[in-house]
C-alpha positions in Angstrom: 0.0 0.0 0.0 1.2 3.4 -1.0 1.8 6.6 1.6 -0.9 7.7 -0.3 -3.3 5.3 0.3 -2.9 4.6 3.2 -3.2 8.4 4.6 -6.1 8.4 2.6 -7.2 5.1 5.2 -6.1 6.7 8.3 -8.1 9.8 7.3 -11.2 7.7 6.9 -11.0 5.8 10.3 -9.6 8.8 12.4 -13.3 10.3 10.9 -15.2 7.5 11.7 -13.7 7.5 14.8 -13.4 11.2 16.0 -16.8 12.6 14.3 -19.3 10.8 16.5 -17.1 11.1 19.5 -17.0 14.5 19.3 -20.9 14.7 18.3 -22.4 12.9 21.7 -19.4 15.3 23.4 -21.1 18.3 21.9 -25.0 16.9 22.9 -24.1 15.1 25.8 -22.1 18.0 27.7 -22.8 18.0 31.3 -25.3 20.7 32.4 -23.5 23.9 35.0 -24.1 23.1 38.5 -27.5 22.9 39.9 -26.4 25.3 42.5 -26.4 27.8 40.1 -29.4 29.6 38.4 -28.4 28.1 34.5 -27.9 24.4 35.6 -31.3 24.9 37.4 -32.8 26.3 34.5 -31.8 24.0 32.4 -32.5 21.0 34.1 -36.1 22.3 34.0 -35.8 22.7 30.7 -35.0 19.5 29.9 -38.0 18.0 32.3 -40.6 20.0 30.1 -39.0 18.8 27.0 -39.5 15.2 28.5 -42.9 16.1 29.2 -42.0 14.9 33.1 -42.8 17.7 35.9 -41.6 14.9 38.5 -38.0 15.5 37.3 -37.8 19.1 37.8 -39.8 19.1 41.3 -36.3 19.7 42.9 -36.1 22.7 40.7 -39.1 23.9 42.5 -38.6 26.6 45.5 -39.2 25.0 48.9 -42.2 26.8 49.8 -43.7 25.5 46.5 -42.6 21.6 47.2 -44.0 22.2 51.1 -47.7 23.1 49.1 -47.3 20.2 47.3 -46.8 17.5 50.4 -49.1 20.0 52.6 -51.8 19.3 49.4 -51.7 15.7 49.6 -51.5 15.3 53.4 -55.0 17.5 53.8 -56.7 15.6 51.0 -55.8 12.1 52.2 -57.0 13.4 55.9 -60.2 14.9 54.5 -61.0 11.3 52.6 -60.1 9.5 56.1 -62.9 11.4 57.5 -65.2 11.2 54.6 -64.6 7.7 54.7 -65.6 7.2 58.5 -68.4 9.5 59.2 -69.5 10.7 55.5 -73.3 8.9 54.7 -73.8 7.7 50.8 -74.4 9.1 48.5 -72.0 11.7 50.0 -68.9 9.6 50.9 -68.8 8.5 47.3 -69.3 11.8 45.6 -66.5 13.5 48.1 -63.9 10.5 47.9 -64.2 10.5 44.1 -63.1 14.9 44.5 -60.2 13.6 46.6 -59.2 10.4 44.2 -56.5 11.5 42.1 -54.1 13.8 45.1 -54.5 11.0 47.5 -53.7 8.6 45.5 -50.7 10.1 44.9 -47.5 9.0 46.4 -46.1 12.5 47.6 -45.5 15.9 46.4 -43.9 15.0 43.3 -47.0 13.2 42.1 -49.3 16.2 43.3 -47.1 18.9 41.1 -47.4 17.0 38.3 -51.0 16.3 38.3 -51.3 20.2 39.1 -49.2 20.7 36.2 -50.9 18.8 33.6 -54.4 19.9 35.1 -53.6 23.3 34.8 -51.6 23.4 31.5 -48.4 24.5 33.0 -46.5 22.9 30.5 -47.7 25.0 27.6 -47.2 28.3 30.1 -43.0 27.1 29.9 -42.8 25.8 26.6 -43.4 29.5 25.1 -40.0 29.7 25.7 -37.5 28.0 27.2 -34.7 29.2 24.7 -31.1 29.2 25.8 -30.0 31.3 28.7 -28.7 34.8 27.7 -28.5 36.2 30.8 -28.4 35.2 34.6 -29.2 38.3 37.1 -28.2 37.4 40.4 -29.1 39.4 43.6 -28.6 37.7 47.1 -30.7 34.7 46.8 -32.8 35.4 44.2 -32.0 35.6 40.4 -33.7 35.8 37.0 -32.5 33.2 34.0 -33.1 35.3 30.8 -33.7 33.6 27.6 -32.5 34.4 24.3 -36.1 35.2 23.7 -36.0 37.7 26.3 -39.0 35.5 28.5 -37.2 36.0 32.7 -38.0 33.1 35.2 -37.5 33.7 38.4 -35.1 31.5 40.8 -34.6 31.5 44.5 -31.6 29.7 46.4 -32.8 27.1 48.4 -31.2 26.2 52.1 -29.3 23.5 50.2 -28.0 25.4 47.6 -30.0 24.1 44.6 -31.9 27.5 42.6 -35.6 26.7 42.9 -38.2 28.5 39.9 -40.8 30.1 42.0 -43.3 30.9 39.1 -46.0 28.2 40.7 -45.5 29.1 44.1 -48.3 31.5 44.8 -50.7 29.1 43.3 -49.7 25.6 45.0 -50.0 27.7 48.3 -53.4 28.6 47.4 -54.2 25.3 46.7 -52.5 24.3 50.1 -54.3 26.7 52.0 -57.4 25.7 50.2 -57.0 22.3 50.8 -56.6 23.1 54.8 -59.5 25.2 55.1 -61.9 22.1 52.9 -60.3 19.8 56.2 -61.7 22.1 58.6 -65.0 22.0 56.4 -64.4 18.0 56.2 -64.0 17.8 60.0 -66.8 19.9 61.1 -69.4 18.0 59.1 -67.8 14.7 59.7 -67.9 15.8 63.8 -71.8 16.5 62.6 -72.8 13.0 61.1 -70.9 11.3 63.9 -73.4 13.1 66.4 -76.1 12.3 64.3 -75.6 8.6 64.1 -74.8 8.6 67.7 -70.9 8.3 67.3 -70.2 11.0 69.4 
């Protein structure tokens, strides 16, 4: 074999070697930190892509993942009490409300079924461009996109940046679903007297 010939060989198998190596480097790069505002960001990004809100629920501010648990504890204590003291046709038609968040196995489960419910993921796929900009201040920070869309970020007490877009509404949901236990309880106290429970 000629110099020739075989350069032109070395050429061809250093390509074949080289090109997809440095393709899954280029789309398999590891994402920045989750400790800062980007590597949050992204990560969430990647989790709406993937059409799976579980993923990014560490992404989530605490006070928004304490909604979530606080949700799902106050539903499954309302159905315990429907379920004890409730009379048909009403224990059926109140258990059936409280199905789904019970059912679920902890706050995880409850964002995402709040997600889907509510259409979330078409609210974040408007744009969830790449990250032009990061404006940090204390323990808050905006990721803006190349689109120019800002999502807000605060630094939770371990570090990880949690988006706080859903927060006001999972605590409205949370402090909705403690005042329907209150409701729950006081009927539930009512029936029992009623049947001669209490």
């Amino acid at each position: 074999m000629d110099k020739r010939a075989l350069r032109t060989w070395l050429a061809i198998l250093a390509a074949v070697v080289l090109v997809p190596s440095l393709l899954y480097a280029l789309l398999h790069r590891p994402f920045p930190p989750d400790t800062t505002p980007r590597g949050a960001y992204m990560r969430v990004a990647r989790s709406v892509g993937e059409d799976d809100p579980r993923a990014f629920f560490a992404y989530l501010e605490t006070e928004a993942q304490w909604a979530c648990f606080t949700i799902h504890d106050m539903r499954a204590k309302a159905s315990k009490r429907v379920e004890s003291s409730y009379p048909e046709p009403q224990r059926t038609e109140m258990l059936a409300q409280y199905k789904e968040m019970t059912d679920a196995a902890e706050g995880s489960f409850v964002f995402a079924l709040v997600y889907r419910e509510r259409g979330w993921a078409k609210r974040l796929r408007r744009d969830l461009s790449g990250v032009a900009s990061v404006d940090t201040e204390g323990d808050r920070a905006s990721v803006v996109t190349a689109q120019g869309t800002r999502y807000p970020f605060r630094r939770r007490d371990n570090g990880i940046w949690g988006l706080t877009i859903f927060t006001a509404e999972l605590l409205a949901d949370a402090e909705k679903a403690t005042r329907d236990l209150e409701v729950v309880s006081a009927a539930a106290d009512d029936y029992d007297r009623a049947s001669g429970k209490k």
